[in-house]
C-alpha positions as CSV (number, residue, x, y, z in Angstrom):
1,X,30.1,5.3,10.8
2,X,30.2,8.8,9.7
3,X,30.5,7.5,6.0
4,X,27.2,5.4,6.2
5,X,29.3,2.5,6.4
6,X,27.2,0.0,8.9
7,X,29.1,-1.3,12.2
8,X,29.7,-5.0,13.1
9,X,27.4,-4.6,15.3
10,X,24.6,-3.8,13.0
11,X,26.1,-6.3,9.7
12,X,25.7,-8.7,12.6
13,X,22.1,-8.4,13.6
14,X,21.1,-7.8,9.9
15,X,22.6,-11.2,9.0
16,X,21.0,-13.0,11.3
17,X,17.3,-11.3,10.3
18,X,18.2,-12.6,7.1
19,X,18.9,-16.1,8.2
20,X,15.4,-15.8,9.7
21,X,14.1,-14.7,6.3
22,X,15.0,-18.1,5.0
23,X,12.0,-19.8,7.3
24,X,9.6,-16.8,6.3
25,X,10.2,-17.8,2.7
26,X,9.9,-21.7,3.5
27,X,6.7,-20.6,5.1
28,X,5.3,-18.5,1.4
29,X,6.4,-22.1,-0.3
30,X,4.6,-24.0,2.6
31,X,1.5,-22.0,2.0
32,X,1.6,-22.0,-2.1
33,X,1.9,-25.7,-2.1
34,X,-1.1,-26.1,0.5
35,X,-3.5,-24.0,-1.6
36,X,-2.4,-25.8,-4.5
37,X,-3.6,-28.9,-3.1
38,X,-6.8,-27.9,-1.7
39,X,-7.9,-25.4,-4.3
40,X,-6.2,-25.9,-8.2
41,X,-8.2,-27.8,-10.4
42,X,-5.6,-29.0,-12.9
43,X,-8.8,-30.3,-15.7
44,X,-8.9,-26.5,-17.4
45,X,-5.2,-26.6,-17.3
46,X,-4.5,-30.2,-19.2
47,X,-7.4,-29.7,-21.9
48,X,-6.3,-26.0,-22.5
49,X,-2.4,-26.7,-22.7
50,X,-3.4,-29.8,-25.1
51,X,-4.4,-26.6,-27.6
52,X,-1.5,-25.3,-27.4
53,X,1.4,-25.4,-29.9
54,X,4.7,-26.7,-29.3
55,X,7.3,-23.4,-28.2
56,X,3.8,-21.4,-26.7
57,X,4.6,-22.2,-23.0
58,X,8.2,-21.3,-23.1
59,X,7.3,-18.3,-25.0
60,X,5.4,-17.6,-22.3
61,X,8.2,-18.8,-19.3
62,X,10.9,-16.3,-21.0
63,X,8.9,-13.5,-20.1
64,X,7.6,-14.7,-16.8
65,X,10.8,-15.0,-15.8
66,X,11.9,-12.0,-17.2
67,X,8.9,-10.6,-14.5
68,X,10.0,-12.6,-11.7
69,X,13.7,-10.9,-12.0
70,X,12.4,-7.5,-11.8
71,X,10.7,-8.4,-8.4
72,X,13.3,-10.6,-7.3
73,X,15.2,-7.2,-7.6
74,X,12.6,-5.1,-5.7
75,X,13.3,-7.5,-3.1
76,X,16.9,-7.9,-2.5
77,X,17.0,-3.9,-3.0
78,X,14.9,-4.1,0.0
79,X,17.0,-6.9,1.8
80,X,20.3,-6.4,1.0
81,X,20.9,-2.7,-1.1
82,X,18.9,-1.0,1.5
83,X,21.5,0.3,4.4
84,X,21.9,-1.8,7.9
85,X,19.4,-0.6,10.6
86,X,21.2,2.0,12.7
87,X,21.7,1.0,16.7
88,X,20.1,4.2,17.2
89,X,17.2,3.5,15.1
90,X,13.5,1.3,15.9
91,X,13.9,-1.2,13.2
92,X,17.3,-2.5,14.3
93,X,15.1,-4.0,17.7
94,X,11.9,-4.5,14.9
95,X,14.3,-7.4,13.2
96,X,15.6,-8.7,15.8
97,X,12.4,-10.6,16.3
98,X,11.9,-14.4,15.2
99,X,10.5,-12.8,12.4
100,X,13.3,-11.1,10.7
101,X,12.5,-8.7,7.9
102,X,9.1,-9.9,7.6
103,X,7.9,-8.5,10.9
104,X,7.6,-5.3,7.3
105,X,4.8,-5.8,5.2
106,X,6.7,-4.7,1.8
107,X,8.9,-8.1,2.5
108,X,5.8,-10.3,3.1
109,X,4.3,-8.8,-0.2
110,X,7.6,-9.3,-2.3
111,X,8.3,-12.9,-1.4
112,X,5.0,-13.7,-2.4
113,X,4.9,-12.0,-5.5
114,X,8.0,-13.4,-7.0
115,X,7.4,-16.6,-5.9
116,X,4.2,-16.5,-7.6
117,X,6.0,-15.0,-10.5
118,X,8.8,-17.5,-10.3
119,X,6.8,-20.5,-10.1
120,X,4.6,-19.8,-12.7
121,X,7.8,-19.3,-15.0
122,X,8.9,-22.6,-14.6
123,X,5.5,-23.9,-14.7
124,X,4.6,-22.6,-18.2
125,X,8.3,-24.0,-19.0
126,X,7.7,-27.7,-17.4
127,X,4.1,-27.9,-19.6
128,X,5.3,-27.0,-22.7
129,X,5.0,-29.9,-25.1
130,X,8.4,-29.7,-26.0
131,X,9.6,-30.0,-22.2
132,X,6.9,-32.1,-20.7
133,X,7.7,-35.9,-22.4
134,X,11.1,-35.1,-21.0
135,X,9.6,-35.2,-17.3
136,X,8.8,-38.2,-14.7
137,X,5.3,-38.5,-15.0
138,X,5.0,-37.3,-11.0
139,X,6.6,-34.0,-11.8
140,X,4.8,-33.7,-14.7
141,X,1.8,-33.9,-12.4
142,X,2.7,-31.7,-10.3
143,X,3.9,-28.9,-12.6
144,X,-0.1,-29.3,-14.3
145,X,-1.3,-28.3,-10.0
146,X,1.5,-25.8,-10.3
147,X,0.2,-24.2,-13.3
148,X,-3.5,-24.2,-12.2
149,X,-2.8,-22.6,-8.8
150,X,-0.6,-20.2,-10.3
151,X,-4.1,-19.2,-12.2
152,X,-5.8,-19.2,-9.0
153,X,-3.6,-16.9,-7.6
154,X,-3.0,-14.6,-9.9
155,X,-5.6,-11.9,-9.1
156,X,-4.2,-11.7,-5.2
157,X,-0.4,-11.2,-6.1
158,X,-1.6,-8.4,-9.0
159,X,-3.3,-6.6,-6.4
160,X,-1.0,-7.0,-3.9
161,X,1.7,-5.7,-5.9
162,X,-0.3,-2.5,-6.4
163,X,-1.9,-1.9,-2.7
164,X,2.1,-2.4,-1.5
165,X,2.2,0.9,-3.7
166,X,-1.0,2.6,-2.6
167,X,0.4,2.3,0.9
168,X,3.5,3.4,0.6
169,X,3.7,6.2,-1.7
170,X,0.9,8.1,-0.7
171,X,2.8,8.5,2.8
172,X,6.3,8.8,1.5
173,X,5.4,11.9,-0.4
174,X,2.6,13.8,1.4
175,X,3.5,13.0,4.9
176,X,6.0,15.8,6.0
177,X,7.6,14.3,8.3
178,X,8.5,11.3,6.3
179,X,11.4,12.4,4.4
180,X,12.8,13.9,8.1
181,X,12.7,10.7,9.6
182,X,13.3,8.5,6.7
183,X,15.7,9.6,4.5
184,X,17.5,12.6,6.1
185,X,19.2,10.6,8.7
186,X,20.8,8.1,6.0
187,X,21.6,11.1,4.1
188,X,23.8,12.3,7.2
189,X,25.4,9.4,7.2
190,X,26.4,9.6,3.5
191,X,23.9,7.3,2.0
192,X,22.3,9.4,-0.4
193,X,20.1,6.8,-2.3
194,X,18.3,5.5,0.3
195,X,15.1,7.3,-0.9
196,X,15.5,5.8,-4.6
197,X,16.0,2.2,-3.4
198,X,12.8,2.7,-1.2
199,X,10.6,3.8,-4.2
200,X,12.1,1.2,-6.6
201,X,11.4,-1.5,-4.2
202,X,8.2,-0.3,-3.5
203,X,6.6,-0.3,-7.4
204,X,9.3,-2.3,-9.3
205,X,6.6,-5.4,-9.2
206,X,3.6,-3.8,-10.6
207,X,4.8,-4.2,-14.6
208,X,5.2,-8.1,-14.0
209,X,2.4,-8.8,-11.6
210,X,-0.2,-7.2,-14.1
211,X,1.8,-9.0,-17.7
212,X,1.2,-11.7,-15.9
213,X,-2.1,-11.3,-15.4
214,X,-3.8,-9.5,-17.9
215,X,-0.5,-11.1,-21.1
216,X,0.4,-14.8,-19.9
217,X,-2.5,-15.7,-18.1
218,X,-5.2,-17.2,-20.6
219,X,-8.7,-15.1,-19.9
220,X,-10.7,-18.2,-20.8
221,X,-8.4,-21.0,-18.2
222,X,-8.6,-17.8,-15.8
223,X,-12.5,-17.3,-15.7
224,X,-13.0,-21.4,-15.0
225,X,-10.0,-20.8,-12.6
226,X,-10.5,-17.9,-10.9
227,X,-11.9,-18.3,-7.3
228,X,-15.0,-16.4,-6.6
229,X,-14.8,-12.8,-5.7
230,X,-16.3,-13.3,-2.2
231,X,-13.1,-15.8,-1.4
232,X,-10.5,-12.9,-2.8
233,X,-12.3,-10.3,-0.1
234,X,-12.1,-13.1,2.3
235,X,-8.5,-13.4,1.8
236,X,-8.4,-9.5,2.1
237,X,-9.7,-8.9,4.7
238,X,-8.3,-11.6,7.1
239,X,-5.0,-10.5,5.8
240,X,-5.5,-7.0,6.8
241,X,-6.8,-8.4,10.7
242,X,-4.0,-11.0,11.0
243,X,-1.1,-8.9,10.1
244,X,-1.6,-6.0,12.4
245,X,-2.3,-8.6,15.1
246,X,0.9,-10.8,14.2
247,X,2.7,-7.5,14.8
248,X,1.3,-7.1,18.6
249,X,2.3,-10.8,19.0
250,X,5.8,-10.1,18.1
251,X,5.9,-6.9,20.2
252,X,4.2,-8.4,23.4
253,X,5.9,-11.7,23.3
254,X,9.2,-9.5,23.7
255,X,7.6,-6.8,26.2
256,X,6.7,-9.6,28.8
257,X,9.6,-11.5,28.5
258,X,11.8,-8.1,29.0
259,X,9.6,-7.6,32.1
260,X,9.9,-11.1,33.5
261,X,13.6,-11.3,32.8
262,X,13.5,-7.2,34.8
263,X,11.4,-9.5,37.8
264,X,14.5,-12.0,38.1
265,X,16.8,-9.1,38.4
266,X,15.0,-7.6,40.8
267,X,14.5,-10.8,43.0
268,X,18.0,-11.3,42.4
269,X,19.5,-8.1,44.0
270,X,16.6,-8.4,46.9
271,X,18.0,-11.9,47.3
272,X,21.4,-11.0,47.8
273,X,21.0,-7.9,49.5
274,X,22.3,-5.4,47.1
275,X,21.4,-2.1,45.4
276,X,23.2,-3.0,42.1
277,X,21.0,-5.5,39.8
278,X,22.8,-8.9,39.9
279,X,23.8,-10.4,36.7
280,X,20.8,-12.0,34.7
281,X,20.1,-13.0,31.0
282,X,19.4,-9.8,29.1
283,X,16.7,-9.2,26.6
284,X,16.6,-6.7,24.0
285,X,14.4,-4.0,23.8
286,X,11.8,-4.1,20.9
287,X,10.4,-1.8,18.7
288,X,7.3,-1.7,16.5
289,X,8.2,-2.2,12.6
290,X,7.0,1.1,11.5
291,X,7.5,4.7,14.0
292,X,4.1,5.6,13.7
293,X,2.3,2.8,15.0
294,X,3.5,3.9,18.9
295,X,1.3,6.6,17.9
296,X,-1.8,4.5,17.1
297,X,-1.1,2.6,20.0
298,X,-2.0,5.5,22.1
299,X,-4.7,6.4,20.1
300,X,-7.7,6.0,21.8
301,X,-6.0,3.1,24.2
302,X,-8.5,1.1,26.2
303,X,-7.8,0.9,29.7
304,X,-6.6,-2.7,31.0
305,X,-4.8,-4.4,33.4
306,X,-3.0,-6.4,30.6
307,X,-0.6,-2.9,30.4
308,X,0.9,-4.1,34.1
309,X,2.3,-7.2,32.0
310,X,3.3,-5.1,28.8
311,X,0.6,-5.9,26.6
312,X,-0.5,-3.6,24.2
313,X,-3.9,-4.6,23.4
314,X,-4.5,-4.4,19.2
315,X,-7.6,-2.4,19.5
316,X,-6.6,1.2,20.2
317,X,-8.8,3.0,18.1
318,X,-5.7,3.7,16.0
319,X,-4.6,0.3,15.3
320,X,-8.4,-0.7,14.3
321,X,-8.1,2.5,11.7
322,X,-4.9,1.1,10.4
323,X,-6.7,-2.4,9.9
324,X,-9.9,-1.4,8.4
325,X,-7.7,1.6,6.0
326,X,-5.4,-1.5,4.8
327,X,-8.6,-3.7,4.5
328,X,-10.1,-1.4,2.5
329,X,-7.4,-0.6,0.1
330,X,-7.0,-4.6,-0.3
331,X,-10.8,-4.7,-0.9
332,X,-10.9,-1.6,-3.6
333,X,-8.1,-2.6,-5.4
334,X,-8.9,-6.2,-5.8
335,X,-12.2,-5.3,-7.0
336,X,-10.3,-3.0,-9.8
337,X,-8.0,-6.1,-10.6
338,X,-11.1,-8.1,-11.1
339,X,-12.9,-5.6,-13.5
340,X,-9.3,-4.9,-15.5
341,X,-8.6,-8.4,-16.3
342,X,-12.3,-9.5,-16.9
343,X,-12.7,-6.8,-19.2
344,X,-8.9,-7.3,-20.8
C-alpha cells in the first residue's frame, strides 16, 4: 500500500518462493555432500588434527560460526528484510518460477557461502579431541570428509563472496539509472532502507569467507588440499555458462507454456463459436530476474524460427557479453584468492 506495507497478494507469492527456496537449499547440501565424496581426501585432515591440541578446533568452530552468522544475515536480509515484490514490478513474475528466489544469483552465492561457512563450523567442532571420542565412529567419519571438503572448497566460496560484490556494486553506484529503478520506487512507497539492506546483503560475507580462509584454514592441510587451479577456472567458468542459460530455461519453459495455454483458448472460442476467449487454465506472465537482461536479449538477437514458439535463444550478443563479463570476473578474482592465501 501507500505505506510500503506489501498486499496479500504479494506476502502470498513471496511465501510460496520461499517454500521453493527450501529445495534450492536441499539442492547446495545435495551438491556439498557429492563433492565431498568424490573429491576430499580426509588423510591430510586425520594426521594434521592428530597435531593438534585439545580446545584448538573449537577455538576455531567459535569463530567460524561467528562467520557463518554474519552471512546467514546477508541472507535472510535478502529473503525476508528485503520488501515483497510489487504486482507492478518484474521480479514478482521472476519468483514465481519453480525456482523461487534463486532464479537471483546473490541467493545462489549466499546459500553456498554460509553453508560452506556453517559446515565447516561444526566440522572443526565435531574433530576436536575433546568432542570427537564422544561421537559414533560413523559420524566421526564423516565429520573428518566434512572437514577435508570444507578445505577443498574454501578458495570458490572466498571468491565467490567477493565477485557477488564486484558485480553488484560497481552497477548499483555508477549506473544512473539504478537508483531510479531500484530504490526510488520503494522509497515512494515508504520503504526507505531498501538501498542499505541491498548493500549489506551484497558485502556482509566478505569478512568471514576470507577469516576463513586466509585465519581457520591451515596453509599447509590447504596446499595438499587445495584442488588445482585449472579445476577452480573450470568450475568458473561453467558456472558463468550454466547460470545465464538456467535463466533462459526458466523463462522459456514459462513463455511456451503461456503460448500453448493462449492456443487452447483460442481453439476453444473457435470451437464454440464465440468472440470472447472461453475459460481455460491461466498461466502467469514471466519476467527475467534482473530488468536489464530484456535489453541484452535484443542485443544483437539472431534471427530464428524458435521466436514463433517464445524462445529466446541465450546467444544474443548481449547475453554472451554478460556470460564471458561474469566469467571473467570469476576467473580474475579466483586467481587473486589463490595468490592472497598462498602468499598469507
Amino acid at each position: 500500500d501507500a505505506e510500503g506495507r506489501p498486499s496479500a497478494r504479494e506476502l502470498a507469492s513471496h511465501g510460496t518462493a520461499l517454500q521453493r527456496d527450501a529445495v534450492g537449499g536441499a539442492w547446495v547440501l545435495l551438491l556439498f555432500g557429492v563433492s565431498a565424496t568424490l573429491f576430499a581426501d580426509a588423510a591430510p585432515s586425520v594426521d594434521f588434527l592428530a597435531a593438534q591440541p585439545p580446545g584448538a578446533q573449537l577455538a576455531r568452530a567459535a569463530i567460524g560460526l561467528l562467520c557463518a552468522a554474519i552471512a546467514w544475515s546477508a541472507l535472510l536480509v535478502d529473503l525476508l528484510l528485503c520488501p515483497c515484490p510489487a504486482v507492478a514490478d518484474g521480479k514478482y513474475r521472476a519468483i514465481r518460477t519453480g525456482s523461487g528466489h534463486y532464479v537471483y544469483l546473490t541467493v545462489q552465492s549466499l546459500t553456498i557461502i554460509t553453508t560452506h561457512l556453517s559446515l565447516s563450523a561444526l566440522a572443526n567442532a565435531a574433530t576436536d579431541k575433546l568432542t570427537a571420542p564422544l561421537l559414533p565412529a560413523a559420524l566421526a567419519r564423516a565429520c573428518l570428509t566434512v572437514h577435508a571438503a570444507c578445505h577443498v572448497h574454501a578458495e570458490y566460496v572466498a571468491s565467490l563472496s567477493l565477485v557477488l560484490a564486484l558485480l553488484y556494486y560497481p552497477a548499483a553506484i555508477l549506473l544512473p539509472n539504478w537508483e531510479e529503478e531500484e530504490v526510488v520506487p520503494w522509497r515512494r512507497r515508504g520503504v526507505h532502507i531498501f538501498k542499505r539492506l541491498n548493500f549489506y546483503s551484497h558485502g556482509a560475507a566478505i569478512p568471514g569467507s576470507l577469516l576463513d580462509l586466509l585465519i581457520l584454514k591451515d596453509r599447509h592441510l590447504l596446499a595438499q588440499l587445495a584442488p588445482p587451479y585449472r579445476a577452480l577456472l573450470a568450475v568458473g567458468i561453467c558456472y558463468g555458462i550454466l547460470y545465464p542459460i538456467s535463466v533462459h530455461v526458466g523463462y522459456n519453459w514459462h513463455a511456451m507454456h503461456a503460448r500453448t495455454l493462449a492456443r487452447e483458448r483460442r481453439a476453444r472460442a473457435e470451437a464454440t463459436g464465440s468472440d470472447g476467449v472461453a475459460p481455460c487454465k491461466s498461466h502467469p506472465p514471466h519476467e527475467w530476474p534482473y530488468g536489464f537482461m530484456t535489453e541484452l536479449t535484443d542485443l544483437g538477437k539472431p534471427p530464428a524460427a524458435l521466436h514463433s514458439w517464445g524462445v529466446r535463444p541465450p546467444f544474443s550478443t548481449g547475453w554472451v557479453l554478460l556470460s564471458a563479463i561474469g566469467t571473467a570476473a570469476q576467473l580474475f578474482v579466483l586467481s587473486a584468492v589463490r595468490r592472497l592465501h598462498v602468499g598469507a
